[in-house]
C-alpha positions in Angstrom: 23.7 -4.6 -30.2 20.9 -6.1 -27.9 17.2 -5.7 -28.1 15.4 -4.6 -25.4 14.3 -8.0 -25.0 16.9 -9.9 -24.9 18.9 -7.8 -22.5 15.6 -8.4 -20.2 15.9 -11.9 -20.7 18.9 -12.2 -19.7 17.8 -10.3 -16.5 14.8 -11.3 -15.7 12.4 -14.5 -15.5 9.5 -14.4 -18.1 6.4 -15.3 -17.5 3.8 -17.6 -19.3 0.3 -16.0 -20.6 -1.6 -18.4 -18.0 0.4 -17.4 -14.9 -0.7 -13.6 -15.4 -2.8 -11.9 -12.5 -5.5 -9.4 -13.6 -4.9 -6.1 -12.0 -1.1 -6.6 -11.7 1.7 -4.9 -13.6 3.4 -6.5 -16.5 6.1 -5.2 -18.9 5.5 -6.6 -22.6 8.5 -6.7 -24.7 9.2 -7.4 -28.4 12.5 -6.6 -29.9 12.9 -2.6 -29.1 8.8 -2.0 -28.3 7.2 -2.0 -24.8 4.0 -1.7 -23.2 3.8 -1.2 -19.7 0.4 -1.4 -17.4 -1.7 -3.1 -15.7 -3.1 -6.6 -17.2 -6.9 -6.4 -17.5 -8.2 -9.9 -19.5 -6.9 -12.7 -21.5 -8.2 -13.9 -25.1 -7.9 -17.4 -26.4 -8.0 -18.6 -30.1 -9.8 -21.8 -29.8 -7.7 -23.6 -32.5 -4.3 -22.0 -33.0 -2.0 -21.5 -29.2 -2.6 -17.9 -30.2 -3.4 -15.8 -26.4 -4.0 -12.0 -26.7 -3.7 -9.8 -23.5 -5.3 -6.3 -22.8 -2.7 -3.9 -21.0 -3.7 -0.6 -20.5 -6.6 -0.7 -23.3 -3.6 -2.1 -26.0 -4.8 -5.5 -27.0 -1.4 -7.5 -27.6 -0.5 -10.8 -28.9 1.3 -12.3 -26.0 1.9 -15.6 -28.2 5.3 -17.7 -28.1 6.0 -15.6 -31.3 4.7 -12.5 -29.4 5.5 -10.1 -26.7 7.4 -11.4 -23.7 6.1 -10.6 -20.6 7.8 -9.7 -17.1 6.5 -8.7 -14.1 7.3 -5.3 -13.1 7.6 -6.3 -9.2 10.4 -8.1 -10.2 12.1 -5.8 -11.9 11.8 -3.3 -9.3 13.0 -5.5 -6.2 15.9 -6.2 -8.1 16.6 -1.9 -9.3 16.3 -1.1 -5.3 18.2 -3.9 -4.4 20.5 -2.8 -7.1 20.5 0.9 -5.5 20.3 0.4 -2.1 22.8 -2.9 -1.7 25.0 -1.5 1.1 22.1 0.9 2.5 19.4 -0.9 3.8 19.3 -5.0 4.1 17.2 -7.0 1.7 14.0 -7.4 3.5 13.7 -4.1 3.4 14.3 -3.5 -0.4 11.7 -6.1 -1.3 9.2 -3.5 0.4 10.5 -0.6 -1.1 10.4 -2.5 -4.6 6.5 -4.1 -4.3 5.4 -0.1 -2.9 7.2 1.0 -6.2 5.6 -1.8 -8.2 2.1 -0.8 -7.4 3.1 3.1 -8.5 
């Protein structure tokens, strides 16, 4: 059976520590846990490749051995596209997935 994280993996593209915007959404995933918020700040050890992020107040080790992190905008253009394929044409889900995002 899959993890959480691979199945988004497979899905979706993840995104590198440094390429985080403050005040975005992220999803962080490791193996079957999740948090889900806004990103706040970024924490670097000086001597180890060890970053931490703050989502939500949660202070998370976002390190290659850490959480993955995917952006939820993605992930919601792509669950209205998903719903709404034969409805409305794609230009119009992207909107209806970025409104959703910032929910």
């Amino acid at each position: 059976m899959l993890t959480i994280q691979k199945q988004l993996e497979k899905q979706y593209k993840n995104i590198e520590p440094d390429n985080m915007i403050i005040g975005k959404k992220y999803l962080l995933v490791f193996s079957n846990y999740k948090i889900f918020g806004v990103f706040k700040n970024l924490h670097k050890r000086q001597w180890r490749y060890t970053k931490y992020g703050i989502i939500e107040s949660h202070i998370c080790d976002i390190s290659p051995n850490g959480y993955k992190v995917f952006s939820l905008q993605d992930i919601r253009i792509k669950q209205v596209h998903r719903y709404f394929i034969d409805i409305l044409p794609y230009e119009i889900n992207i909107i209806i997935g970025k409104k959703w995002a910032e929910l």
